[in-house]
Backbone as a chain_set.jsonl record, in Angstrom:
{"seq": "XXXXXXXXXXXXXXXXXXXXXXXXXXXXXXXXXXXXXXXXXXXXXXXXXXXXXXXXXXXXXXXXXXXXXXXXXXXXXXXXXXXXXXXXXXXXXXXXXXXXXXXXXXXXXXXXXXXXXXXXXXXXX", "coords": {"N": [[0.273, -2.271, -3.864], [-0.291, -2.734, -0.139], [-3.011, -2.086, 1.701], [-2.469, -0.162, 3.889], [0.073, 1.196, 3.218], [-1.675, 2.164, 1.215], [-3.035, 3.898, 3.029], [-1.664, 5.251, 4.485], [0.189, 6.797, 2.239], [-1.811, 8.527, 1.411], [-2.84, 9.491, 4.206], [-5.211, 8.852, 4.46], [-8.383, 7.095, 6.592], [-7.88, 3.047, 6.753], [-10.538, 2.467, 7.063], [-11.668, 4.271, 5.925], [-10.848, 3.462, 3.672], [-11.675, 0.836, 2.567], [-14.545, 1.399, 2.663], [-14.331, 3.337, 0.058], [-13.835, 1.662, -1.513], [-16.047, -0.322, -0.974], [-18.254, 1.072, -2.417], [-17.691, 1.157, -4.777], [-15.712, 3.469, -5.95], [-13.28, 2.613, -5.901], [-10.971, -0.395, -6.626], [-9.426, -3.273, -5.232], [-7.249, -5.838, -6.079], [-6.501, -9.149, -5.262], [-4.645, -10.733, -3.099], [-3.032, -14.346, -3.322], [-2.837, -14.725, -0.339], [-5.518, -13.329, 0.52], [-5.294, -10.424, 0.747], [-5.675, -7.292, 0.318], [-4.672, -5.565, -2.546], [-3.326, -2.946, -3.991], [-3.068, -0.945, -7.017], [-0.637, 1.644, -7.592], [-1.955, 3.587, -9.098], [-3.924, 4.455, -7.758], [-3.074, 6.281, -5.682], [-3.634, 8.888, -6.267], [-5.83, 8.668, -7.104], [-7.603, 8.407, -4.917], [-7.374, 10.563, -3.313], [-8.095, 12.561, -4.783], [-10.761, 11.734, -4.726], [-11.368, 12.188, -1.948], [-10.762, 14.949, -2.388], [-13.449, 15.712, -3.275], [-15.03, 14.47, -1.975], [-15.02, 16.341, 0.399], [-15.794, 18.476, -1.05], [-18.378, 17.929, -1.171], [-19.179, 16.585, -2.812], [-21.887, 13.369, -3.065], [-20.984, 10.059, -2.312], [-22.151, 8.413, -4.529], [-22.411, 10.235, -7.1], [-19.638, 10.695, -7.095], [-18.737, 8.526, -8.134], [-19.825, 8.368, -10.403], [-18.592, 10.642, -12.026], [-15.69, 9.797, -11.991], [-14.524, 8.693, -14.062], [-14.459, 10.732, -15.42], [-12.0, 11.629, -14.496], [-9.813, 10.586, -15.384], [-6.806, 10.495, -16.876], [-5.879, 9.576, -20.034], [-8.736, 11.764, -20.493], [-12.005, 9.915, -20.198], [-14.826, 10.341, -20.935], [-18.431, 9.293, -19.965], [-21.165, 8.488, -20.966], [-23.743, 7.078, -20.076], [-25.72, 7.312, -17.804], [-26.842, 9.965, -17.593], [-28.645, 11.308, -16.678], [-31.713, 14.287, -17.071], [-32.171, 15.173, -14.371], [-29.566, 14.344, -12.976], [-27.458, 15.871, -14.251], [-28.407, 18.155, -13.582], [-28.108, 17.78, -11.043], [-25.279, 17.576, -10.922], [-24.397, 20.758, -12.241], [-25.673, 21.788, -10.081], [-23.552, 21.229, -7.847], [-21.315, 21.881, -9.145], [-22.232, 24.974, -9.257], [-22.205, 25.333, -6.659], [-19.904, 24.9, -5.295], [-18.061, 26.811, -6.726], [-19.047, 29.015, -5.407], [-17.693, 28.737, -3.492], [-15.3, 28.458, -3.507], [-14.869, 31.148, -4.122], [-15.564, 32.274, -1.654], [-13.509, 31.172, -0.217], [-11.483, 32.569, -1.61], [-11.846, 35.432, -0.677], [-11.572, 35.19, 1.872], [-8.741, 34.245, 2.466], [-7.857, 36.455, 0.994], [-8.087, 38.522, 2.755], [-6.748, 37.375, 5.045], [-4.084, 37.58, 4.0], [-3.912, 40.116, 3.711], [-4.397, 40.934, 6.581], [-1.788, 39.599, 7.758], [-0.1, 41.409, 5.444], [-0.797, 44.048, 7.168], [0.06, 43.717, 9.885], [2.609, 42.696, 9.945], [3.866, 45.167, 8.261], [3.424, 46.832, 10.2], [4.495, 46.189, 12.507], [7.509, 46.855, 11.077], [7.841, 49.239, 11.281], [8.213, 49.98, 13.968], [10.319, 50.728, 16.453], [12.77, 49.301, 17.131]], "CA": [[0.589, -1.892, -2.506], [-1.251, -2.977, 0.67], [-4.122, -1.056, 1.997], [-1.311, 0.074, 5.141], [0.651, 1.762, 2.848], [-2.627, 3.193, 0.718], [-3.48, 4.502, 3.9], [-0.085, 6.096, 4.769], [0.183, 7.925, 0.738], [-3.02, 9.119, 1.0], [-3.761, 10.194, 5.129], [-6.955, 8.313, 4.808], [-7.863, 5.434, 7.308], [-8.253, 2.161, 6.331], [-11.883, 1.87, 7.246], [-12.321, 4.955, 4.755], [-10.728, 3.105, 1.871], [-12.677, -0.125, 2.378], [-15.539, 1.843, 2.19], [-14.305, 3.503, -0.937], [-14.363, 0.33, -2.129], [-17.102, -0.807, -0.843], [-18.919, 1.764, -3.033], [-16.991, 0.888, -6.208], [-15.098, 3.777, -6.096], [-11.65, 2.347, -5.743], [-10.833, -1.632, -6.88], [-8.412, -4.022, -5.07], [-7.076, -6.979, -6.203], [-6.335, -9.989, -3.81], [-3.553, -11.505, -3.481], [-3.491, -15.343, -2.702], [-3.363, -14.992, 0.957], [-6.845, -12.506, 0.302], [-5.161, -8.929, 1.255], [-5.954, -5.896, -1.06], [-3.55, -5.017, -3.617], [-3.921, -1.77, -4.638], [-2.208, -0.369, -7.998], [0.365, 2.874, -7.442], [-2.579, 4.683, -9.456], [-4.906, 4.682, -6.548], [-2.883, 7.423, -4.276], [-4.064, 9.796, -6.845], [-7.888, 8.499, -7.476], [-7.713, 8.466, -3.434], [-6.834, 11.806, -3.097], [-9.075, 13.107, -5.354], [-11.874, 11.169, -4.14], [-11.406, 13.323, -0.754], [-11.26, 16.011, -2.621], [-14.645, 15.857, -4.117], [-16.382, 14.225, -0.632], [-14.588, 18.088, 1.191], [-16.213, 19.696, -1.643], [-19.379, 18.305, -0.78], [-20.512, 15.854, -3.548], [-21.525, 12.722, -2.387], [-20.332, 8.997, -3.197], [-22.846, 7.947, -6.022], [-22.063, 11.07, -8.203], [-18.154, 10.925, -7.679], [-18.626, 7.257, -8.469], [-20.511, 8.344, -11.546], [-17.728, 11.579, -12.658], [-14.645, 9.465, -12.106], [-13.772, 7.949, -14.968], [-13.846, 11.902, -16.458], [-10.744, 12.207, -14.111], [-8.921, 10.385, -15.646], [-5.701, 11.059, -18.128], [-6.576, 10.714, -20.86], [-9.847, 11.774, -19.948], [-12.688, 8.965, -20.964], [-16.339, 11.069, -20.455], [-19.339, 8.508, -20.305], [-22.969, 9.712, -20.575], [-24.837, 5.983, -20.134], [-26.809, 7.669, -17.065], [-26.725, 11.045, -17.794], [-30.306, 12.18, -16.786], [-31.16, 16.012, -16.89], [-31.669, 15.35, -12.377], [-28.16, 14.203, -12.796], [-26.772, 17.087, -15.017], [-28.774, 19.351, -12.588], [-27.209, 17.876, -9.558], [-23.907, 18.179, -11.057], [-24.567, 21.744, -12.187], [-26.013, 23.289, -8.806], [-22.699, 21.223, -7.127], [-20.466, 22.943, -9.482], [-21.814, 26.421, -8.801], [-22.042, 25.594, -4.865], [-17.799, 24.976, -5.385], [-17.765, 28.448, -7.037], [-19.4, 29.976, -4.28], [-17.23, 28.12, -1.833], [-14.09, 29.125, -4.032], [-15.236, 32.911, -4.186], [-15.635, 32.603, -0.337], [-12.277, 30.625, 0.094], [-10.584, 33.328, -1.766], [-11.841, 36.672, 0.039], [-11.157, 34.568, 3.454], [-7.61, 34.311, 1.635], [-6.762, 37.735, 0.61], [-8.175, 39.26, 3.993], [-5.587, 37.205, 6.118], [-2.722, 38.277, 3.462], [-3.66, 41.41, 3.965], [-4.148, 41.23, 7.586], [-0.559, 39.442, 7.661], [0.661, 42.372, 5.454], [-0.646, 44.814, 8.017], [0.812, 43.532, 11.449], [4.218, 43.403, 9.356], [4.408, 46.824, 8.113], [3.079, 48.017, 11.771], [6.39, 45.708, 12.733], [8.6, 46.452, 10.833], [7.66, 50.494, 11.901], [8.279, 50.124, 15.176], [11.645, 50.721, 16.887], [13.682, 47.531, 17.922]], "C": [[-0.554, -2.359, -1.62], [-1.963, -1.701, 1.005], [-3.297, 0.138, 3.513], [-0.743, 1.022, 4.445], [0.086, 2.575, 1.489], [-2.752, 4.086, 1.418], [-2.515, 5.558, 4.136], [-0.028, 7.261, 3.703], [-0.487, 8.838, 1.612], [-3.593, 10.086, 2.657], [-5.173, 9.85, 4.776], [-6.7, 6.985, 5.602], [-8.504, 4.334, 6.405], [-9.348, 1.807, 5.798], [-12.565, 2.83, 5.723], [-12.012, 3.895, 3.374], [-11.184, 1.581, 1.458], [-14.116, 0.098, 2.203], [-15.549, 2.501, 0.773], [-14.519, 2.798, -1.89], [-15.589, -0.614, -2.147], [-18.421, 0.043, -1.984], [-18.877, 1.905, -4.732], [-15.992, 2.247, -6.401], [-13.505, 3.717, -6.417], [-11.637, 0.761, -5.993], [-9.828, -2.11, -6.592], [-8.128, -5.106, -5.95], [-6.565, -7.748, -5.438], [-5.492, -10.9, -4.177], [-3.799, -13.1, -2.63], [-4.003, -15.999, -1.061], [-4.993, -14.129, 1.391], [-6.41, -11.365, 0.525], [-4.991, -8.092, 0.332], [-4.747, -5.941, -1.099], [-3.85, -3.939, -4.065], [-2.656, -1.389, -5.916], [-1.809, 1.175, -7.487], [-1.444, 4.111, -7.421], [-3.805, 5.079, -8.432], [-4.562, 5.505, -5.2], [-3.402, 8.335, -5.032], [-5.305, 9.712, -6.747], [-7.924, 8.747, -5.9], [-8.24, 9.982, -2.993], [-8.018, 13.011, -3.539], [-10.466, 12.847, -5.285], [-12.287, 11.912, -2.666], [-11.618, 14.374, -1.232], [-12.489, 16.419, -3.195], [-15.42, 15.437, -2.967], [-16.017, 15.721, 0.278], [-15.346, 18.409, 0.243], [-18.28, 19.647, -1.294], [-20.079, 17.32, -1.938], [-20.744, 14.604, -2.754], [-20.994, 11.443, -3.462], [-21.363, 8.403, -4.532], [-22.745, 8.937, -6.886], [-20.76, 11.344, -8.347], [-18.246, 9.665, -8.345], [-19.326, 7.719, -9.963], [-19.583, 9.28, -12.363], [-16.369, 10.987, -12.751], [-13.9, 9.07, -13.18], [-13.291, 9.741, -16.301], [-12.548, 12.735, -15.913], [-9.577, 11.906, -14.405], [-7.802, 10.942, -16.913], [-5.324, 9.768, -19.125], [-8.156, 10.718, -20.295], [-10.93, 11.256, -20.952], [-13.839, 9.732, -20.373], [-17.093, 9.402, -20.547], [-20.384, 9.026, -19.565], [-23.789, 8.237, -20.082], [-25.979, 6.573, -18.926], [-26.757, 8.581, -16.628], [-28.112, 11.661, -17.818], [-30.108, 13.402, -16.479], [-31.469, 16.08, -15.249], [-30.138, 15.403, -12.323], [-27.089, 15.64, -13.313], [-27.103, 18.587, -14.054], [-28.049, 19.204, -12.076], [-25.889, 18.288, -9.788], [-23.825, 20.145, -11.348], [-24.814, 22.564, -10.947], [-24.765, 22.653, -7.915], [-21.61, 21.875, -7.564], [-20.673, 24.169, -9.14], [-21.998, 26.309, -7.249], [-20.426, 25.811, -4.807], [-17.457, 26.115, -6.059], [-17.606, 28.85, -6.09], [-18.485, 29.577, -3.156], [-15.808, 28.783, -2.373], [-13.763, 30.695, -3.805], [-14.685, 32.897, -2.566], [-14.317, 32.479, 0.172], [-11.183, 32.284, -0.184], [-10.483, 34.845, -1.098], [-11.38, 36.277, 1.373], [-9.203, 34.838, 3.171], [-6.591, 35.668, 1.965], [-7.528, 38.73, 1.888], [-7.192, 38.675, 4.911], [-4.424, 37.87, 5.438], [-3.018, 39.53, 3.993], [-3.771, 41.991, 5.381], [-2.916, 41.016, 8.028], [0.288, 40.611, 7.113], [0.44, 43.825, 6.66], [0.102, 44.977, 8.783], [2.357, 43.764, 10.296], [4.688, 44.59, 9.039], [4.491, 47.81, 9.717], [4.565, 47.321, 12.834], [7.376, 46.27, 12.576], [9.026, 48.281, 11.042], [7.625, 50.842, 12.895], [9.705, 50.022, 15.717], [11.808, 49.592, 17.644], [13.968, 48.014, 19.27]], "O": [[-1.683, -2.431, -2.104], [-1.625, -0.561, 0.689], [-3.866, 1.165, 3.881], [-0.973, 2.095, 5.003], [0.773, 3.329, 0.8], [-2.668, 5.213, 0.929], [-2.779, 6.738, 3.905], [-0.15, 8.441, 4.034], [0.018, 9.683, 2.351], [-4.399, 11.014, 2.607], [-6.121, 10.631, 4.853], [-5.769, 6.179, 5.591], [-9.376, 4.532, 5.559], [-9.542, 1.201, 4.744], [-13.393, 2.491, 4.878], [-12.734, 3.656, 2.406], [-11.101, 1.153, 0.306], [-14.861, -0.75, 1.712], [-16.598, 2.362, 0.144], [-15.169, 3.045, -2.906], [-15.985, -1.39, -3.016], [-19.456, -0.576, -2.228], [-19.604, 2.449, -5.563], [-15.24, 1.964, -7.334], [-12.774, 4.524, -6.992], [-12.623, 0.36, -5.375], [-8.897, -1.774, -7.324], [-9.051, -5.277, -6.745], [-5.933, -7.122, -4.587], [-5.471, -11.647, -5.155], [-4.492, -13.194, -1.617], [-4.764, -16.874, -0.649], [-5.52, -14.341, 2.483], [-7.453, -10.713, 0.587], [-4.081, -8.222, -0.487], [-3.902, -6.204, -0.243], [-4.903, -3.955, -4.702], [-1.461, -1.569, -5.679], [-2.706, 1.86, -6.994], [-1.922, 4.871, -6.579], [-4.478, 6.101, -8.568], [-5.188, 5.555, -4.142], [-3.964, 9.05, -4.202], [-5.954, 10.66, -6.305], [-8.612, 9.759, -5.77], [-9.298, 10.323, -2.464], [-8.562, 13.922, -2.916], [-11.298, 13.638, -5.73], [-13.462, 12.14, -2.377], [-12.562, 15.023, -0.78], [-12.545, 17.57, -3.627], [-16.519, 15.979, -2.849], [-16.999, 16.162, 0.877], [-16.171, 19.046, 0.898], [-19.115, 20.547, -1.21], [-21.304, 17.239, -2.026], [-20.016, 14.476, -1.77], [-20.714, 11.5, -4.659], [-20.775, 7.95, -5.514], [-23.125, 8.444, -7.948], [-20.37, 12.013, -9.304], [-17.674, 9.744, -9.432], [-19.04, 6.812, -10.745], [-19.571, 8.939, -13.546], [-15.666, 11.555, -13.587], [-12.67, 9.124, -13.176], [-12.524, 9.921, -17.246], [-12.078, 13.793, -16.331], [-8.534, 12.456, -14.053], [-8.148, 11.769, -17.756], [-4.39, 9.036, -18.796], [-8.655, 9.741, -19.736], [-11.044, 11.693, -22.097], [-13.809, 9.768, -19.143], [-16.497, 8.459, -21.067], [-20.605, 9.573, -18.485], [-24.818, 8.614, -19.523], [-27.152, 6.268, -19.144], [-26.632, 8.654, -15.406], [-28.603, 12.338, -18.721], [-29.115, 13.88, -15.932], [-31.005, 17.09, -14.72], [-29.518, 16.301, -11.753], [-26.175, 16.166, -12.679], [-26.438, 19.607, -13.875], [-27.085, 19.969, -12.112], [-25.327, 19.147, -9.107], [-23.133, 20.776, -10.549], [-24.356, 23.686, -10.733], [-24.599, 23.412, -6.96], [-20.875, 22.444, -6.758], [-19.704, 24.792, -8.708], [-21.908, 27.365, -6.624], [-19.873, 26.795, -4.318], [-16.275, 26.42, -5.899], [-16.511, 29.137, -5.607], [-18.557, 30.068, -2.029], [-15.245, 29.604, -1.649], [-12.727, 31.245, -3.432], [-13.606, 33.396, -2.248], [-13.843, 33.364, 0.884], [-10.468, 32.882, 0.62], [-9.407, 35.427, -0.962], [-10.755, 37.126, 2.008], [-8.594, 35.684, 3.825], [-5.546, 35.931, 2.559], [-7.342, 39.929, 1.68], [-6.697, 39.501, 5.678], [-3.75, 38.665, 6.093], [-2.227, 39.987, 4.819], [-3.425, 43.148, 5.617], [-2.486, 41.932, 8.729], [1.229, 41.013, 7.797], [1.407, 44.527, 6.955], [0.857, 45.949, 8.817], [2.922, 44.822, 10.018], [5.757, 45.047, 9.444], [5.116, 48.779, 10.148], [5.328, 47.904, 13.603], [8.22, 46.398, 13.462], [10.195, 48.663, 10.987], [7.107, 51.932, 13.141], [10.3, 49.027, 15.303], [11.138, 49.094, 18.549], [14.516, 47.274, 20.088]]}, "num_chains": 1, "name": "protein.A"}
């Protein structure tokens, strides 16, 4: 698929996914007139590539975890220093803490949503 209709899947712009590429994250291939080709499997790696720059890692350590996203999942340690294992470690428990937070933010609107409704649905029409 062209980079037009990467863009489209995925709600990312262009400029992002030439930079994705530009970073090695993502790999075109070029078709004779030179315009990226992208394979199907790149609305998913896309996707998930956002979801890991929202969470807050940046691009040289998704570029370094990607290949453990895949199915089947291929691990590779070749530059697996214990900085690196740190960094990944204190970004995993920052995405806890952001999860934890996500979810009390969560179940305080449900439950502000179930409020106003009951105080609704207790009120004469």
């Amino acid at each position: 698929m062209r980079i037009g209709e990467l863009s489209e899947r995925t709600g990312t712009s262009r400029r992002l996914l030439r930079y994705y590429e530009e970073q090695g994250l993502i790999v075109a291939d070029r078709t004779p007139n030179g315009y990226r080709d992208y394979d199907p499997f790149y609305v998913d790696r896309v996707l998930q590539i956002r979801g890991l720059l929202e969470a807050g890692l940046p691009t040289r350590i998704i570029k370094q975890i990607l290949p453990c996203l895949n199915k089947p999942r291929t691990i590779h340690f070749p530059d697996a220093t214990p900085e690196m294992l740190a960094t990944l470690e204190h970004e995993r428990d920052r995405m806890t803490e952001r999860v934890e937070c996500l979810t009390r933010n969560r179940d305080a609107i449900a439950d502000y949503l179930a409020a106003v409704r009951e105080t609704r649905a207790e009120q004469p029409a």
